[in-house]
N, C-alpha and C positions, 0 to 999 in steps of 0.2 A: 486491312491494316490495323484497323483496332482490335481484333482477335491478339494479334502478336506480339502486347504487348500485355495481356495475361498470360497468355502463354510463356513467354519470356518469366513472370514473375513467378509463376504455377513450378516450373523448371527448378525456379531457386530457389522458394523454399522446398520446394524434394529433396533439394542437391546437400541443402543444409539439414535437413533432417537426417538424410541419409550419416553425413557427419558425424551429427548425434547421436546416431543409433551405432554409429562404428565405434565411437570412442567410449561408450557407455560400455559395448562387447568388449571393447579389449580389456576395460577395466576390469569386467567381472571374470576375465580370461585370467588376467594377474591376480585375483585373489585365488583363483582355484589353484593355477600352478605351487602359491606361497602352502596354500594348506595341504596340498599334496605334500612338497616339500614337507613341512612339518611333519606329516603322516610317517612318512619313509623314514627322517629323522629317528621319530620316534618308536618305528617297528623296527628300526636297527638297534637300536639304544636295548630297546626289549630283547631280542636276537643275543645279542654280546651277554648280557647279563645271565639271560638262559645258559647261556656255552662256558662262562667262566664261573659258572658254579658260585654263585655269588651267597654269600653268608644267610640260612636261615634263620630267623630268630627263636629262637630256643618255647616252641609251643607248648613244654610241660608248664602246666603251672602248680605249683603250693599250693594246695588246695589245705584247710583245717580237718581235722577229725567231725564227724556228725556229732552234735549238740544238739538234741531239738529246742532248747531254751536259749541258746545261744542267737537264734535270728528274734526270738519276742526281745529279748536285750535289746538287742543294737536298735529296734525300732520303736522303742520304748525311749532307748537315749537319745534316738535325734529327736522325737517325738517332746519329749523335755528343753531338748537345745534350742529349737524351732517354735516352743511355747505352743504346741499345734496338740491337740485331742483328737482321740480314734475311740469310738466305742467298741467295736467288735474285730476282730481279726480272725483270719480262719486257715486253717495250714493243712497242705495235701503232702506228703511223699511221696513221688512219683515215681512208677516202677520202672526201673531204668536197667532189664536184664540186659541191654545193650550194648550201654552207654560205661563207660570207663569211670563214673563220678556217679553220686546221688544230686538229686534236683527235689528241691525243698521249696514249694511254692509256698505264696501268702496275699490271701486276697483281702482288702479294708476298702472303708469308705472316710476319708475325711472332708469336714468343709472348712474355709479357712480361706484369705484372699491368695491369690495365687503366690506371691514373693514370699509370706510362710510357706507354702507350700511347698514349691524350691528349694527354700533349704532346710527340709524337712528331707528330699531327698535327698540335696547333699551331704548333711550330716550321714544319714544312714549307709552312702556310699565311703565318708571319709571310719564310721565306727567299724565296718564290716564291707573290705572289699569285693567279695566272692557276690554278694546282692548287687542282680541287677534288676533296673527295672522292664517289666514284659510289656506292661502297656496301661496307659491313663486315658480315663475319659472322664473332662469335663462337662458338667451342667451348672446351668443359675438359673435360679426360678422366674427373674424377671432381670431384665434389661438395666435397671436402676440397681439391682441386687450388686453389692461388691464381693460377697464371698460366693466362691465356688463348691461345689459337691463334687470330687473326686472318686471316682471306684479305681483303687490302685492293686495292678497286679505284679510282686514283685519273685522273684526265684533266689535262691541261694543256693551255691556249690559246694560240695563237701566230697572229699575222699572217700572213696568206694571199699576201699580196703579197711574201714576202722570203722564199719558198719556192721554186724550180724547178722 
């Protein structure tokens, strides 16, 4: 007789586990159904726009005639905007029998705390659109250190056709 009455208890909490474990499933049943849903939404959404020929954006762009002084400018002027100093610059033309444009790289090192820094590239993107940047890596020599050392690699676009 006193077995039966852990037994009884052993019973209920299962019964109520079990419960929990049902309505914990069903929940995560209804989040799959919803994202499904969305999924399908959204690969119709994609589907219709495919089929109704939906407006490309016009991917020629303006490119400027080649200048090779034309990119030490503009990085000389944000370079002034920005109060920021570069001692050495160095410029590749890259051969591009390819490519529908020229690609006019430019590798620096500046140091400087990084918010000069910034707008030093923004400037340089507001003087001369066609420059983007390829890739920054910073260092500081210690931990305490506020200004950063940058090796910045930046490219410039220029029209193919006004090259020789």
């Amino acid at each position: 007789m006193q077995t039966q009455p852990v037994a009884l208890s052993a019973a209920m909490v299962a019964c109520v586990l079990c419960a929990g474990a049902l309505a914990l499933y069903m929940q995560q049943a209804h989040g799959v159904e919803e994202t499904e849903a969305e999924w399908r939404k959204l690969n119709q959404q994609s589907k219709e726009l495919g089929r109704a020929g939906a407006p490309v954006a016009d991917t020629k762009l303006s490119l400027s005639a080649f200048d090779n002084t034309q990119f030490l400018e503009a990085l000389k002027g944000a370079a002034e905007s920005a109060k920021l100093t570069f001692d050495e610059v160095s410029f590749v033309l890259d051969p591009s029998a390819n490519q529908p444009y020229l690609r006019y790289r430019a590798t620096l090192t500046v140091t400087s705390q990084y918010p000069t820094i910034r707008k030093f590239l923004d400037q340089v993107k507001i003087k001369q659109p066609e420059i983007s940047l390829d890739s920054i890596l910073c260092t500081r020599d210690d931990i305490a250190t506020v200004d950063l050392t940058c090796d910045l690699a930046l490219s410039a676009f220029y029209r193919k056709d006004a090259h020789g």
